[in-house]
C-alpha positions, 0 to 999 in steps of 0.5 A: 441782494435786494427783493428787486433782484429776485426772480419767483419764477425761477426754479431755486437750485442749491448752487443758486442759494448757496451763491446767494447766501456767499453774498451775504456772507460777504456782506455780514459783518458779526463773526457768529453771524458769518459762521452761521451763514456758512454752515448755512452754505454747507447744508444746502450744498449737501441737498443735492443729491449725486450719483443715483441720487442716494445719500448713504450714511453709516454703516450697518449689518445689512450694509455689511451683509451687501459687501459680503454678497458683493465679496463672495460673487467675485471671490468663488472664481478666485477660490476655484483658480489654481492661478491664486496660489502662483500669484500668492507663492509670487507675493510670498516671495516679495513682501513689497508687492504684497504691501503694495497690492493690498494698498492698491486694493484699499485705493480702488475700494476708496475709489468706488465708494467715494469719488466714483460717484455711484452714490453720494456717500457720506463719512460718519464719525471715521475711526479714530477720526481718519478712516472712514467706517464703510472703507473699514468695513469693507475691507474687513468683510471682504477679507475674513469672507476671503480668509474663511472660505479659501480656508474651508475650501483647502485652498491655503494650507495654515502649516505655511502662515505666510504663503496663506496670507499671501494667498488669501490676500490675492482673492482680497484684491477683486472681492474687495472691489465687489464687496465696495460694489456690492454695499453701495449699488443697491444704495442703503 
């Protein structure tokens, strides 16, 4: 690229710089160079902001105090529904449909985070290197928040430990979906 090929009149976009510095990155041949060239590239790729134009890292106790929130507004039709106990005495039943709803409820919460696009959230130093801190997070706060309140309520009975836990992680399925909504629409 020469400065005759420049144009100072254009507004730069990331996309435009980091097609410029892949040129160059071409074009450089010293390895050390070329790698910091690349890291170049990943940090103004990482200055365009998506969804509401947030960019959330970490998580912390007001993160966790939003998906609690987020938890609880959609967890108290659950509590109040005499349908949770049938579909927890359906789960109880068939152990598989447990497993399979409880990943489902992990698939969905991963999916408002992180590819839905709502805010541009970044893993940061993930659990044991692979699950990320917010989905943990998450997931946890909206099942202890399910736990405790389905169990100050009366609604799971701990004489029977299964059939509570099954109960329990019927109410998880939505409260998670709203603890996810609930920690990042507000975009801390």
């Amino acid at each position: 690229m020469s400065t005759d090929d420049y144009d100072s009149t254009a507004e730069p976009t990331p996309e435009a710089v980091v097609d410029k510095l892949a040129e160059l990155k071409k074009q450089v041949d010293d390895p050390e160079a070329k790698q910091q060239v690349k890291e170049l590239m990943v940090q103004v790729a990482e200055l365009q902001p998506r969804g509401f134009g947030n960019v959330i890292v970490g998580f912390d106790r007001t993160d966790l105090a939003e998906a609690a929130l987020g938890a609880l507004l959609f967890g108290i039709p659950m509590f109040v529904e005499s349908g949770t106990s049938e579909v927890g005495a359906v789960l109880a039943a068939r152990p598989l449909a447990l497993v399979v709803t409880l990943a489902a409820a992990v698939v969905l919460v991963y999916g408002i985070i992180y590819v839905a696009d709502f805010q541009d959230v970044r893993v940061q130093n993930p659990i044991f290197g692979l699950v990320p801190r917010r989905l943990a997070g998450v997931t946890s706060a909206s099942f202890l928040t399910a736990l405790v309140a389905m169990t100050v309520w009366g609604r799971v009975d701990w004489a029977t430990p299964w059939l509570a836990v099954c109960t329990v992680s019927v109410a998880f399925v939505p409260m998670s979906i709203g603890a996810a909504l609930g920690d990042i629409l507000p975009g801390s």
